[in-house]
matplotlib code that plots the C-alpha trace (Angstrom):
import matplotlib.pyplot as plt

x = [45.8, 42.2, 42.1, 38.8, 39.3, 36.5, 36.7, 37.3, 38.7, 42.3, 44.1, 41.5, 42.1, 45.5, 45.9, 43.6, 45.6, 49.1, 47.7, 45.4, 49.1, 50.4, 47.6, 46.0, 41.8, 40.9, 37.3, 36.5, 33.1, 31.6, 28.8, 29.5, 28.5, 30.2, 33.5, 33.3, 32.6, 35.6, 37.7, 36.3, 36.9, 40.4, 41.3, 40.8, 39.0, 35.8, 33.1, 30.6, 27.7, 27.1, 28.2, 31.4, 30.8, 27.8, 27.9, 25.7, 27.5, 30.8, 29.6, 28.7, 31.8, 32.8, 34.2, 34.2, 37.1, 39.6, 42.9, 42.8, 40.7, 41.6, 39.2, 40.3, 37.4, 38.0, 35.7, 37.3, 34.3, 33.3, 36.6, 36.1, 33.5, 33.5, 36.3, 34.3, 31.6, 34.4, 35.4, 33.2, 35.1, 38.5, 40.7, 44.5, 44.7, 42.6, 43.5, 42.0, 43.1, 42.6, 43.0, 42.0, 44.8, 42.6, 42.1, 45.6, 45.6, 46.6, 42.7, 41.5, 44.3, 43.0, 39.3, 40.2, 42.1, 39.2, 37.0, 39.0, 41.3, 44.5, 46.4, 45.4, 47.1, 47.6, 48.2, 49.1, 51.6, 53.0, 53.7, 55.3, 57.3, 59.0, 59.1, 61.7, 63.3, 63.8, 65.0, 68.1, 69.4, 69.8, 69.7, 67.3, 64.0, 63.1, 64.3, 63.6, 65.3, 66.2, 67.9, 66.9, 68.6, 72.2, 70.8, 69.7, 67.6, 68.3, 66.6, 68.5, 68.6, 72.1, 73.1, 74.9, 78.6, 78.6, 81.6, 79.8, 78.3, 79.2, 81.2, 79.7, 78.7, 81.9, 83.9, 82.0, 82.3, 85.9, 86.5, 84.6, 87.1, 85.3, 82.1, 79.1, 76.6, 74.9, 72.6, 69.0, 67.6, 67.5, 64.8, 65.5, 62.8, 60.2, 61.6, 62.9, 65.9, 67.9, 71.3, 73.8, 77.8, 78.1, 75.1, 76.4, 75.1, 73.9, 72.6, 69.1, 68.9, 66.8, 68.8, 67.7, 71.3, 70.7, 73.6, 75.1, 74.0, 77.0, 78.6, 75.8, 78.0, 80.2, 77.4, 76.4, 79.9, 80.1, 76.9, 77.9, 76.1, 77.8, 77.7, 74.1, 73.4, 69.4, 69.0, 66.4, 62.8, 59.9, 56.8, 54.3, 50.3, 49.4, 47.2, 47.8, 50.7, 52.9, 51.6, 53.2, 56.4, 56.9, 56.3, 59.3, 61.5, 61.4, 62.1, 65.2, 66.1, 65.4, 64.8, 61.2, 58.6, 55.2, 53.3, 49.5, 47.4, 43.9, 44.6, 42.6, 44.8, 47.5, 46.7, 45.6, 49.4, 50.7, 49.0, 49.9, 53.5, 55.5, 59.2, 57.8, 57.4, 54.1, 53.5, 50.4, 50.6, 50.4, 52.5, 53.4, 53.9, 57.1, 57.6, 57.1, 59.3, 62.4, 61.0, 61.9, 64.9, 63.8, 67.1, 68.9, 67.3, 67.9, 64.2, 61.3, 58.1, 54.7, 51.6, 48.6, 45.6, 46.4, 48.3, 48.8, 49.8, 51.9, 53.8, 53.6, 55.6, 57.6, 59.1, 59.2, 61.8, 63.9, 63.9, 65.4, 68.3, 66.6, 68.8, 65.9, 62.0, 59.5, 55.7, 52.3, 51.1, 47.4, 46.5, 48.5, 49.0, 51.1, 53.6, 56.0, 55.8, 57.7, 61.5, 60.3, 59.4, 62.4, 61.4, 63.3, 60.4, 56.9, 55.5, 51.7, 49.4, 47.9, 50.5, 52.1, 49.0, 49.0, 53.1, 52.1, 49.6, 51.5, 53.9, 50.6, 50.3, 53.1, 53.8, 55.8, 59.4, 59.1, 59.9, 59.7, 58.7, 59.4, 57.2, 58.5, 57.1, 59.4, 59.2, 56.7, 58.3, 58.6, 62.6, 61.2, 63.0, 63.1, 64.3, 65.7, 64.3, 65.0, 63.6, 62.9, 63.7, 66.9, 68.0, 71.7, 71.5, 73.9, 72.5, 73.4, 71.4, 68.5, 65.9, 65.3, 63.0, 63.9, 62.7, 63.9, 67.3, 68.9, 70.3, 71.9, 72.4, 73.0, 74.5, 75.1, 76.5, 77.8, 76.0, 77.3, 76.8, 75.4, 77.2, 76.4, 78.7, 77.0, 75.0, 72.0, 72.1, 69.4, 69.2, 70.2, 67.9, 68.0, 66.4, 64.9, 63.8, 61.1, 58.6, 54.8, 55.4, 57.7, 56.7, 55.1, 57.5, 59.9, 57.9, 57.4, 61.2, 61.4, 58.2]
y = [114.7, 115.1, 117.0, 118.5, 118.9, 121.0, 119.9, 116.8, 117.4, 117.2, 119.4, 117.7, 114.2, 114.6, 116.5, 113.5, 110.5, 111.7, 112.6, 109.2, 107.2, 108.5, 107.7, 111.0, 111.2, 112.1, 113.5, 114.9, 117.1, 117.6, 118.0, 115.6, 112.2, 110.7, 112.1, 111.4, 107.6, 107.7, 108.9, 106.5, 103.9, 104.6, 105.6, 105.1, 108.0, 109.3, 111.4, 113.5, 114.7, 118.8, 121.9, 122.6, 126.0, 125.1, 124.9, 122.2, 120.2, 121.0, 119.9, 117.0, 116.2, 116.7, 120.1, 120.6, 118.3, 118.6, 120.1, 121.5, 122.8, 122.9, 124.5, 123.5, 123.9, 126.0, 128.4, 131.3, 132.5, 128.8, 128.7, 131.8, 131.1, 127.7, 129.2, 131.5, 129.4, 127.3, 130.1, 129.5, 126.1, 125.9, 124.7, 125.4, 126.3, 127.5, 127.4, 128.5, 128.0, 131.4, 132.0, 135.4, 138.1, 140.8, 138.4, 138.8, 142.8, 144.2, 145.4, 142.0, 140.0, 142.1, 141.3, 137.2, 137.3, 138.7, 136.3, 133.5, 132.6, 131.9, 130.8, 131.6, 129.7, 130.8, 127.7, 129.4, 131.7, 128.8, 127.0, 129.9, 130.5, 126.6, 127.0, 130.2, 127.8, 125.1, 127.6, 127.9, 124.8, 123.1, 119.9, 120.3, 118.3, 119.4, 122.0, 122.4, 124.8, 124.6, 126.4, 129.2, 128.3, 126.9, 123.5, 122.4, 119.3, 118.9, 116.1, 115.4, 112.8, 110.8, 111.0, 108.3, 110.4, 111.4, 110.8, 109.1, 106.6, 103.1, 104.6, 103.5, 106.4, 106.0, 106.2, 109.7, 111.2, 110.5, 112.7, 115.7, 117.5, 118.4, 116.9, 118.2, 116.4, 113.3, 111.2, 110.6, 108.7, 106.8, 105.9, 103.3, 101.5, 103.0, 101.5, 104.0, 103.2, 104.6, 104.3, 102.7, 103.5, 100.6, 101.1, 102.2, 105.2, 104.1, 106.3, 107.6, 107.3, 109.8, 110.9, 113.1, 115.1, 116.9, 119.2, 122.5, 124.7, 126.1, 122.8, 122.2, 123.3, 120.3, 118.0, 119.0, 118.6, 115.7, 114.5, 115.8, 118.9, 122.3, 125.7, 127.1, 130.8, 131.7, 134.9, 134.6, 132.7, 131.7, 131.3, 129.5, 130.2, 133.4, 132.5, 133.0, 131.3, 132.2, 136.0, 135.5, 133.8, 136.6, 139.3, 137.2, 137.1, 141.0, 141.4, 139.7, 141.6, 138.1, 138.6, 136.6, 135.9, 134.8, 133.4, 133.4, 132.1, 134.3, 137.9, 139.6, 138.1, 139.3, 143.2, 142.2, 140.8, 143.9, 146.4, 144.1, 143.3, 146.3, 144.2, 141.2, 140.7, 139.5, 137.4, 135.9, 132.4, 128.4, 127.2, 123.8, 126.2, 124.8, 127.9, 130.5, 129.0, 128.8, 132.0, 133.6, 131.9, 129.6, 127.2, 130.0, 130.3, 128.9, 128.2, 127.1, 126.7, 126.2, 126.7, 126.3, 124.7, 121.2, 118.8, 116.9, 120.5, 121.5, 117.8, 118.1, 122.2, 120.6, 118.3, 120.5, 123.0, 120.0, 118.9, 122.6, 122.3, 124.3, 124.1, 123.6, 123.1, 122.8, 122.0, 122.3, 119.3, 119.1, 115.4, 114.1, 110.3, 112.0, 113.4, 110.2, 109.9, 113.9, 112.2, 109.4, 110.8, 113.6, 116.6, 118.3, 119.0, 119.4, 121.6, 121.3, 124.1, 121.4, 119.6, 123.2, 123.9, 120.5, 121.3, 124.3, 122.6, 120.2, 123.4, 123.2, 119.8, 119.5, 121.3, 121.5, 121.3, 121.2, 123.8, 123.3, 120.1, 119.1, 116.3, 115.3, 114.4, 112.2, 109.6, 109.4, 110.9, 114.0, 116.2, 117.7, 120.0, 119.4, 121.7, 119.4, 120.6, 119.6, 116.7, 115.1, 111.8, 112.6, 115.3, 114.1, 110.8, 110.0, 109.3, 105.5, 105.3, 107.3, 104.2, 106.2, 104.1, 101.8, 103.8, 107.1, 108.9, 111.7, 114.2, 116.8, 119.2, 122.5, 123.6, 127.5, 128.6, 125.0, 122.2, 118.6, 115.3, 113.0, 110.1, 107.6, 109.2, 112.5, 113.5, 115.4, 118.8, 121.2, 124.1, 121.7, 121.6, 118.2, 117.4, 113.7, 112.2, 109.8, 107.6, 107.7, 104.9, 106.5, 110.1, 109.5, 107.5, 110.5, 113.2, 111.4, 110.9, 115.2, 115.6]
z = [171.0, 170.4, 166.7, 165.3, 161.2, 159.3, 155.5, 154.1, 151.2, 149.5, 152.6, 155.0, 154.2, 154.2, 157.1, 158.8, 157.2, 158.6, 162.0, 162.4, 161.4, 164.1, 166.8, 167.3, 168.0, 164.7, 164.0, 160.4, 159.7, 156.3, 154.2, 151.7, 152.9, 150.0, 150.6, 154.8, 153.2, 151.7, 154.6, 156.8, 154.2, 154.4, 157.6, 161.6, 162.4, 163.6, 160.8, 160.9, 158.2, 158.4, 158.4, 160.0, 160.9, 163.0, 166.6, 166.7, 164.2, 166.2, 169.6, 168.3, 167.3, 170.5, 170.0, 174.4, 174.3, 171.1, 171.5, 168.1, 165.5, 162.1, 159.8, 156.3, 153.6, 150.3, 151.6, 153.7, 155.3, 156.5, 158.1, 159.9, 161.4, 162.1, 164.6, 166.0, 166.7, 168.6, 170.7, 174.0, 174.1, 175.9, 172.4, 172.5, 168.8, 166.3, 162.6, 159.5, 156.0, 154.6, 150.8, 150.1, 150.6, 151.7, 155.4, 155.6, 156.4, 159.2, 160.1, 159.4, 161.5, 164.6, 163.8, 162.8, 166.1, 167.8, 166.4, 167.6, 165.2, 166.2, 163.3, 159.2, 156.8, 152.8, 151.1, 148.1, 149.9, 151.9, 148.3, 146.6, 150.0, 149.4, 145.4, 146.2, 148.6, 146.3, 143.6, 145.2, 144.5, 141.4, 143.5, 146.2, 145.6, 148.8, 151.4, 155.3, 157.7, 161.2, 164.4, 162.6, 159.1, 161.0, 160.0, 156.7, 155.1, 151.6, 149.3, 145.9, 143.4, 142.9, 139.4, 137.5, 137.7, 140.8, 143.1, 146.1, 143.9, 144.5, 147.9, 151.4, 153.7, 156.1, 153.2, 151.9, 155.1, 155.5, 152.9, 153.9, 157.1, 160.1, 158.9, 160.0, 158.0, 157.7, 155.1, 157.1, 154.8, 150.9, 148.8, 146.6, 144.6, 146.4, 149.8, 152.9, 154.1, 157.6, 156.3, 158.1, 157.8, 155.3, 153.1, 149.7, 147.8, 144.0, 141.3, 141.3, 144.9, 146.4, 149.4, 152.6, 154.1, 156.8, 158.7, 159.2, 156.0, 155.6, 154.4, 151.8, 148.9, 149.4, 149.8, 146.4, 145.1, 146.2, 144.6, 141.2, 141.3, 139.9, 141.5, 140.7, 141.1, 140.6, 138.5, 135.8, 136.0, 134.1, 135.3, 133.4, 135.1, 136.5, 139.5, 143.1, 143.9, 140.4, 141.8, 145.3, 143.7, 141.4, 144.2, 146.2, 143.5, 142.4, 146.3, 145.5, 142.7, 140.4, 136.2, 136.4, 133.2, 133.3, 130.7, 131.2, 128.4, 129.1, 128.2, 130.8, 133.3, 131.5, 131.9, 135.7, 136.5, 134.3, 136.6, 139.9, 138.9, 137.9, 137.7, 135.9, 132.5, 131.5, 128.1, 126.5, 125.2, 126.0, 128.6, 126.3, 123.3, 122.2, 120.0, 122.3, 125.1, 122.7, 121.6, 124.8, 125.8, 128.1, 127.0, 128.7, 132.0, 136.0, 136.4, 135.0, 137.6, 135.8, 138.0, 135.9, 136.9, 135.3, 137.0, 133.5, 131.8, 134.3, 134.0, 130.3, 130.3, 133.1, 130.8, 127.7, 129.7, 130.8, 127.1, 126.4, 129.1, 132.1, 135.0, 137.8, 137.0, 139.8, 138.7, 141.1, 141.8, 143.2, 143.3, 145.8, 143.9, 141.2, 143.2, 143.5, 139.7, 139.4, 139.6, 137.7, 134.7, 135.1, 136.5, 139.5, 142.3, 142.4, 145.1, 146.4, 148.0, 149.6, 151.3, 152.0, 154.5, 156.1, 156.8, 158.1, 160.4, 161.6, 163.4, 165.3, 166.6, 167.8, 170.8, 174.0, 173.3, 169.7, 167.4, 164.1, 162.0, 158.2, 156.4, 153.6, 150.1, 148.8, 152.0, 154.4, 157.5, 159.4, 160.7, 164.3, 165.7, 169.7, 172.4, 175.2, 178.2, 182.4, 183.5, 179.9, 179.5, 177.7, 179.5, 180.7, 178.9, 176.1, 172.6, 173.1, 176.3, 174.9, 173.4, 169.9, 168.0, 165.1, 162.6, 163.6, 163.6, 165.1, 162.4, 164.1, 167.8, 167.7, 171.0, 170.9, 168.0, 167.3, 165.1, 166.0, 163.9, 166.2, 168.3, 170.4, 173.3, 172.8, 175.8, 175.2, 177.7, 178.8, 176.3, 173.3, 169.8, 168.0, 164.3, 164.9, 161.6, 162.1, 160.1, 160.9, 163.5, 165.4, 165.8, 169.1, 170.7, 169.7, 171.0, 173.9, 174.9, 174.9, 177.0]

ax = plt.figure().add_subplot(projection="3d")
ax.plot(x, y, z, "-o")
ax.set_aspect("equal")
plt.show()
């Protein structure tokens, strides 16, 4: 697929380095020369100096023949446009990162849509959607649905007292009746595993289950975790995203705090957020937070504009016993130091919109697609179609890649664990893990 990416920085580049991985005709169009440098420093892809919401830039880049557009500066307006101005070219999709709520009104969806924009994106909404997500669980360091929620992927550290430790994953499912789950993947040391039935589960693994949703709660049993029931939450930063998260969790009839150290903001959230309670202070003001009780709530999610701050508060409401903490992380290098150095999850507006994205790029028979932060790899969801190449063909006759593995098929109401006699029927939806390398080769199988 020929992809057309407007902005080049931190969504940009990321959006370009997973896509270029996996073979795709990358080109990238910005005005920085420096950062375009960089890119093509670092990756296999095409750049180009200007303004992406020219046409004359675009057609240069050879807008007449890309598949899809994805206009990702921090400006809304270039975005806008820089699909419009793409509109007398036959693209499939159109996408705009969009930050500013008042684009996302019912007037102004008709006009964007009008103006050729076929999909906006709110990375801040999109990262405040997963934070609730993760909230959920005291485990989950990261969260994905599928088949419409039937089937779930959970991430979770091991912890040292756990019952599966030491056990091999034969022996942990064997004790699990009418199992309908299965471990996708470990990282161990910083290497990705794709666990066999005799690799053995050790503490501080970072594992990847993925199965029927409904048997989550004995996944986390047997990983040591507790029942966890979300009720109260603190929010430290009162920007975008803590506003969006707050808004969800009054929906849900959730206790939430935010603490917002400028006092203008303060009255602004006061006058925005009628359930919330809104206090003025220091996120990494130890006082305060014992203060207010944080000791005694189920989550802690600071969102201020520092990645070190937000690492720093992160690990000051661990220190006081909070049951699940979540920090924003923007630069993209930190995030496999967050379960390092103790803290639960981190969540990124950035990699939010390049997940979002992604929904995009693949198409056909796919429909929906997870990439994960903690490993490099990607869950699609496939819809097995007639005359694909695995149509009628058992799993053991179908040539998955090495580095791939199928997770789950949900047949009706019904989701099955995997096996090799299982064959794959028209109508059937299948979660495929895969690693960079062996996306295509997946996606190619269902076409």
């Amino acid at each position: 697929m020929r992809i057309l990416i407007v902005g080049a920085g931190a969504v940009g580049f990321q959006l370009a380095e997973h896509l270029s991985e996996e073979g795709h005709d990358i080109v990238l169009v910005d005005k920085d020369a420096e950062r375009l440098a960089h890119a093509q420093d670092q990756l296999d892809i095409m750049t180009i100096v200007g303004n992406g919401a020219s046409l004359v830039v675009l057609e240069q880049a050879g807008i007449e023949e890309t598949d899809l557009l994805a206009a990702v500066t921090s400006v809304d307006e270039v975005n806008l446009i820089a699909c419009m101005s793409a509109m007398q070219h036959d693209i499939k999709v159109k996408v705009a990162r969009i930050s500013n709520p008042e684009y996302f009104t019912e007037p102004f969806r008709l006009r964007n849509a009008q103006r050729g924009v076929d999909v906006m994106i709110n990375p801040e909404m999109e990262c405040a959607r997963e934070t609730f997500q993760l909230l959920q669980s005291e485990a989950a360091t990261e969260l994905a649905f599928f088949a419409g929620g039937r089937v779930q992927l959970l991430g979770l550290r091991v912890p040292a007292h756990a019952p599966v430790v030491g056990r091999s994953l034969a022996e942990v499912a064997a004790m699990v009746r009418d199992r309908r789950f299965l471990t996708a993947a470990i990282s161990r040391n910083g290497e990705t595993i794709i666990p066999r039935g005799d690799d053995r589960f050790q503490a501080d693994d970072q594992v990847y289950i993925i199965g029927e949703s409904r048997q989550m709660p004995s996944v986390l049993e047997l990983a040591g975790y507790p029942e966890f029931k979300l009720q109260r939450v603190m929010i430290a930063g009162g920007g975008r995203t803590a506003v969006y998260l707050a808004e969800i969790l009054e929906d849900h009839a959730i206790d939430c705090t935010i603490i917002e150290a400028d006092r203008a903001r303060c009255v602004q959230l006061a006058e925005q957020l009628k359930k919330t309670l809104i206090l003025h202070g220091n996120a990494t003001d130890m006082e305060l937070l014992e203060m207010e009780g944080v000791e005694g709530i189920d989550g802690f999610v600071v969102f201020t504009g520092s990645d070190d701050t937000n690492m720093l508060a992160s690990l000051l409401g661990k220190s006081q016993g909070v049951r699940k903490v979540v920090a924003l992380i923007n630069k993209i290098e930190y995030i496999p130091l967050v379960p390092r150095v103790g803290i639960d999850a981190a969540v990124s507006p950035r990699l939010s919109a390049v997940n979002t994205i992604l929904r995009y790029v693949r198409r056909g028979s796919v429909l929906a697609v997870a990439a994960l932060r903690g490993i490099d790899a990607e869950v699609i969801e496939f819809s097995v179609q007639p005359g694909c190449r695995v149509a009628g063909r058992t799993i053991a006759e179908i040539d998955f890649p090495k580095n791939s593995l199928v997770g789950a098929v949900i047949r009706g109401g019904e989701v099955i664990v995997p096996a090799g006699k299982l064959a794959l029927a028209h109508g059937d939806k299948v979660a495929v893990l895969a690693l960079p390398d062996a996306v295509s080769d997946v996606e190619k199988l269902f076409q």
